[in-house]
Backbone as a ProteinNet text record, in pm:
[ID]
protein_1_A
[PRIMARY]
XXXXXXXXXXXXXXXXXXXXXXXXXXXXXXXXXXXXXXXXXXXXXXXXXXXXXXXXXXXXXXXXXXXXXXXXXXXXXXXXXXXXXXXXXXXXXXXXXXXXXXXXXXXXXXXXXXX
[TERTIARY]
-816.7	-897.8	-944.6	-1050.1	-1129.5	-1170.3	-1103.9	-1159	-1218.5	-1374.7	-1394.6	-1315.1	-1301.9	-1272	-1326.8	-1270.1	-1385.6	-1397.7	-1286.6	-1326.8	-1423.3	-1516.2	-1628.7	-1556.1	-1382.4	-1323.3	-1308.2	-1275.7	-1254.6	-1051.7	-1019.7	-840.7	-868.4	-800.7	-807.5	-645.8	-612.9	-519.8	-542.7	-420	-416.9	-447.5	-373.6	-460.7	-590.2	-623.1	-772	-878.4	-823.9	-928.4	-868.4	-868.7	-810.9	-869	-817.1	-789.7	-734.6	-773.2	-697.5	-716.4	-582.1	-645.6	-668.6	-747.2	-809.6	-681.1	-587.2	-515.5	-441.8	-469.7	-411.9	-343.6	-291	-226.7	-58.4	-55	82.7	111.9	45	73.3	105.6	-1	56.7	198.5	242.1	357.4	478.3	431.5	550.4	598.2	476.4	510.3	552.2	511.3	523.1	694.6	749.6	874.3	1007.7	904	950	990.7	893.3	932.5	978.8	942.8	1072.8	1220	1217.4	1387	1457.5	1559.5	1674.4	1679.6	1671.5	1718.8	1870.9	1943.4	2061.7	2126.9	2077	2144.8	2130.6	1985.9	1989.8	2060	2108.5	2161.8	2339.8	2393	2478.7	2528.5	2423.7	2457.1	2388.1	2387.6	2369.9	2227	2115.8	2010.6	1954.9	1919.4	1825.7	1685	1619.2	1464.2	1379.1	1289.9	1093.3	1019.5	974.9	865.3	734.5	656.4	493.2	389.7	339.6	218.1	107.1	23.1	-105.1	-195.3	-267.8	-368	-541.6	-592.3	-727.9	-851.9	-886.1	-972.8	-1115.6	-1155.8	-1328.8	-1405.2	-1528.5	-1632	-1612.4	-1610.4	-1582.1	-1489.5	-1386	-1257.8	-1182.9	-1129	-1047.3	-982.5	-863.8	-765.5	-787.1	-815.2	-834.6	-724.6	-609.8	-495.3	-410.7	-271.1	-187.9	-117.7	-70.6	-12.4	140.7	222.5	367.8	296.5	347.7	298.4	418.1	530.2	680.1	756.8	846.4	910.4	1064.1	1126.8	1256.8	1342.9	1333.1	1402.1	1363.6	1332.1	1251	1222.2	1401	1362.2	1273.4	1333.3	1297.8	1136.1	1038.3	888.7	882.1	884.1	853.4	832.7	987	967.5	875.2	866.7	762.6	581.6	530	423.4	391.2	534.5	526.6	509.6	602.7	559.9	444.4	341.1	238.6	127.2	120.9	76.7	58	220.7	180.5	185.1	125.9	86.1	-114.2	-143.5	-249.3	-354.6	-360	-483.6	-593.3	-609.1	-719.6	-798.8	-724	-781.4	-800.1	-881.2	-873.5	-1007.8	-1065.6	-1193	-1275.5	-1387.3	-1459.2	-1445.4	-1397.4	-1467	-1594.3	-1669.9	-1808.9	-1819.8	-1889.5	-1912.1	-2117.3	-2141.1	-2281.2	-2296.2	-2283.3	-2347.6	-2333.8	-2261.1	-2283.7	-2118	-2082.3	-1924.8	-1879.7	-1765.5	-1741.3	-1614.1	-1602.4	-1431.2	-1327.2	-1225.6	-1129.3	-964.4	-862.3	-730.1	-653	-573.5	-444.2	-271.1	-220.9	-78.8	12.9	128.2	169.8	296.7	390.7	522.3	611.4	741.2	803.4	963.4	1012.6	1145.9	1290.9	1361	1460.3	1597.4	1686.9	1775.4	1890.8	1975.9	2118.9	2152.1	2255.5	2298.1	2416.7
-490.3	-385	-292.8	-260.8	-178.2	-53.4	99.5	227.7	290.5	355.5	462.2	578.1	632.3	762	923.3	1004.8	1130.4	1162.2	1119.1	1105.7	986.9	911.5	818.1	661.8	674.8	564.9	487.5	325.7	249.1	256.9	258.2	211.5	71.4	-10.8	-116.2	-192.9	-255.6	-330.5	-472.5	-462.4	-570.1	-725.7	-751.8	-883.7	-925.9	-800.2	-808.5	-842.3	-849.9	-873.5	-881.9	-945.2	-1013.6	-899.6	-776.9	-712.1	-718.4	-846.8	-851.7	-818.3	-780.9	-765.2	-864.1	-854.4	-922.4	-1025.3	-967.7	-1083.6	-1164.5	-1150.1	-1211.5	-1186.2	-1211.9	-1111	-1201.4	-1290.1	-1368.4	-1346.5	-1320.3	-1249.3	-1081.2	-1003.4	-852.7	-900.9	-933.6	-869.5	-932.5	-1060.3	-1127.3	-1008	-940.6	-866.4	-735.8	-635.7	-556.1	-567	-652.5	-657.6	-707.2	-753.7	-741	-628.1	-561.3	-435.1	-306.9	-319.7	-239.1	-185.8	-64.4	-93.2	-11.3	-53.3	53.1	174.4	292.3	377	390	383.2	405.1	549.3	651.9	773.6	723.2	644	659.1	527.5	409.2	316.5	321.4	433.2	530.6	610.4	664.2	739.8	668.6	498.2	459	442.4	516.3	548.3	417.8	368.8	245	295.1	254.7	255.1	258.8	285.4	245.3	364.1	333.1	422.8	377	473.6	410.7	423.7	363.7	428.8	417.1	515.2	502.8	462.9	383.2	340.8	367.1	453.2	491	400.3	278	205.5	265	269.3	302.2	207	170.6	106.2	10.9	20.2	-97.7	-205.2	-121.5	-210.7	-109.5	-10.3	66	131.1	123.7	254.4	383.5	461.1	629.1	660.9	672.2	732.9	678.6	730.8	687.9	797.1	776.3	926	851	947.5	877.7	926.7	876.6	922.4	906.3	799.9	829.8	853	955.8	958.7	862.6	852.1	819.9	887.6	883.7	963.2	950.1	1112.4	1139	979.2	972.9	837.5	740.9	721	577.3	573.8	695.5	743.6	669.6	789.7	740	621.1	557.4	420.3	331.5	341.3	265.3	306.9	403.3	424.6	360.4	373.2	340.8	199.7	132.2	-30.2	-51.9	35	-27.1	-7.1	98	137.6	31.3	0.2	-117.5	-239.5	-285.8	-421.7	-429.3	-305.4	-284.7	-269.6	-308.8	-206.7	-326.2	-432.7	-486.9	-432.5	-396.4	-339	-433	-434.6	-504.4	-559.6	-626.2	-734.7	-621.3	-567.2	-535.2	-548.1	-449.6	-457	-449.2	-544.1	-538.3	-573.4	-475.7	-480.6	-451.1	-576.2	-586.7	-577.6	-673.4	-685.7	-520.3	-402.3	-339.9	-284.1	-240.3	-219.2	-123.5	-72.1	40.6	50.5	186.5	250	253.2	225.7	154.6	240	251.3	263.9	167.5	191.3	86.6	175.1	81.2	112.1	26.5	61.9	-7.1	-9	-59.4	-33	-113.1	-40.2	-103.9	-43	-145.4	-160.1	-138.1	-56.5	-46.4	-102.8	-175.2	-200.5	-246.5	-224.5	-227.1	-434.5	-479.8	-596.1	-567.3
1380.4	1437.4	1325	1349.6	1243.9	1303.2	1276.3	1301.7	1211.4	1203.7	1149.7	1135.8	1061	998.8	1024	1053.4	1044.7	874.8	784.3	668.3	608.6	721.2	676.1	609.5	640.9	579.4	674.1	715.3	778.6	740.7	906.4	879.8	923.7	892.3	921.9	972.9	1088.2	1133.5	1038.3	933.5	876.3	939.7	1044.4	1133.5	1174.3	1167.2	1208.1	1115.7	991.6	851.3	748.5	673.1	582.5	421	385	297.8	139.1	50.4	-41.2	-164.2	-226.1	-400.6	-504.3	-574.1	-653.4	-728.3	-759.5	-788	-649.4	-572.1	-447.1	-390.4	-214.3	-171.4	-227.6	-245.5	-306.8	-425.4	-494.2	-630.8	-653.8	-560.8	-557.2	-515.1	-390.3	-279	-404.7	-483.2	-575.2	-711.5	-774.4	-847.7	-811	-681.9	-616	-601.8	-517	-505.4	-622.8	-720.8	-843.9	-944.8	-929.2	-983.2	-943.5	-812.6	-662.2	-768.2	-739.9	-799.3	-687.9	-612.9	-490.8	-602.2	-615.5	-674.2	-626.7	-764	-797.5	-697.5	-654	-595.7	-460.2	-383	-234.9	-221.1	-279.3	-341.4	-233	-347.5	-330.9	-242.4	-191.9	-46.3	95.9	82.2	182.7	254.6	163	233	242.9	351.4	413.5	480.3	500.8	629.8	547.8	602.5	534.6	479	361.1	331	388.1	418.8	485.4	375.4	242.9	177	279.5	292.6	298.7	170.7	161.4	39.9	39.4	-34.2	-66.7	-93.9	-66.7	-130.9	-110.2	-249	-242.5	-178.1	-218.6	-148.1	-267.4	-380.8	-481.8	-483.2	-397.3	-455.8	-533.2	-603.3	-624.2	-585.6	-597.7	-539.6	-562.4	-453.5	-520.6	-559	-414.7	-402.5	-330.8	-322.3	-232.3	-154.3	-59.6	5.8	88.2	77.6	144.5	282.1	408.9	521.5	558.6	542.4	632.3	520.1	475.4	385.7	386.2	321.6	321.4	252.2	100.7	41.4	-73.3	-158.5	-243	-365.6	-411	-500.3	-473.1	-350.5	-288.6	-281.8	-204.1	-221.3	-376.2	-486	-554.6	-631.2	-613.8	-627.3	-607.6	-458.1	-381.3	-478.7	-490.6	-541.1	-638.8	-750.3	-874	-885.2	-799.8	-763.7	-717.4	-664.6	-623.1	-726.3	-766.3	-870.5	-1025.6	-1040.9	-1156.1	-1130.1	-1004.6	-937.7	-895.8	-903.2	-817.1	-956.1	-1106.3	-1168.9	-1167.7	-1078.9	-1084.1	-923.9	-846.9	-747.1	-609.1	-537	-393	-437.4	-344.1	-273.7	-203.3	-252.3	-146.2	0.3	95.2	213.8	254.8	338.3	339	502.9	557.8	732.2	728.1	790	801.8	694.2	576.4	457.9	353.6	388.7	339.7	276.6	129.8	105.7	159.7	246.8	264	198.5	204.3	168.6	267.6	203.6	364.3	331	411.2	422.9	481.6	422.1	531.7	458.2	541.8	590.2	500.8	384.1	331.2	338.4	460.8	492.4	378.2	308.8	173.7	265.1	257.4	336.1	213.3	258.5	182.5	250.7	227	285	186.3	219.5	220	220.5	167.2	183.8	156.9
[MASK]
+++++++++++++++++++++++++++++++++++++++++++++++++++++++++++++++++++++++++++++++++++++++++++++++++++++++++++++++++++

């Protein structure tokens, strides 16, 4: 599913359209969770559950920004960014609706758990 924005951005329901970055979506999620690290303190005190990124894509294909939208715990946020961050500098695939690129968001749930 695809919503406009009152910020002029498209959110997009990942099922509904196929969103990927330029190095692929099997190659981000392989290096992404590669460089993931549990921070050592929430590690420690047990902390488990999900961070939510929200992600900025321009009309090109670049990431503007990222924003935590569900927190977990301060490390763990950061973590998560920082992993996406040094997986992401080639950027996404154009979104293009009626032949034309727009700027898009989505939802980037990064799971922390305990074993």
């Amino acid at each position: 599913m695809i919503d406009i924005n009152d910020d002029h951005t498209y959110s997009l329901t990942v099922d509904s359209i196929k969103v990927e970055p330029i190095v692929g979506q099997h190659n981000f999620l392989m290096g992404f969770y590669k460089t993931l690290r549990y921070p050592p303190s929430a590690r420690n005190n047990g902390v488990q559950g999900t961070v939510i990124l929200e992600v900025f894509v321009d009309k090109n294909g670049i990431v503007e920004k990222t924003e935590i939208i569900q927190s977990l715990h301060k490390e763990c946020d950061e973590a998560s960014e920082k992993a996406f961050w040094e997986n992401i500098q080639s950027g996404f695939h154009p979104l293009v609706i009626n032949e034309e690129a727009k700027s898009f968001k989505f939802q980037l749930p990064v799971k922390f758990r305990l074993e």
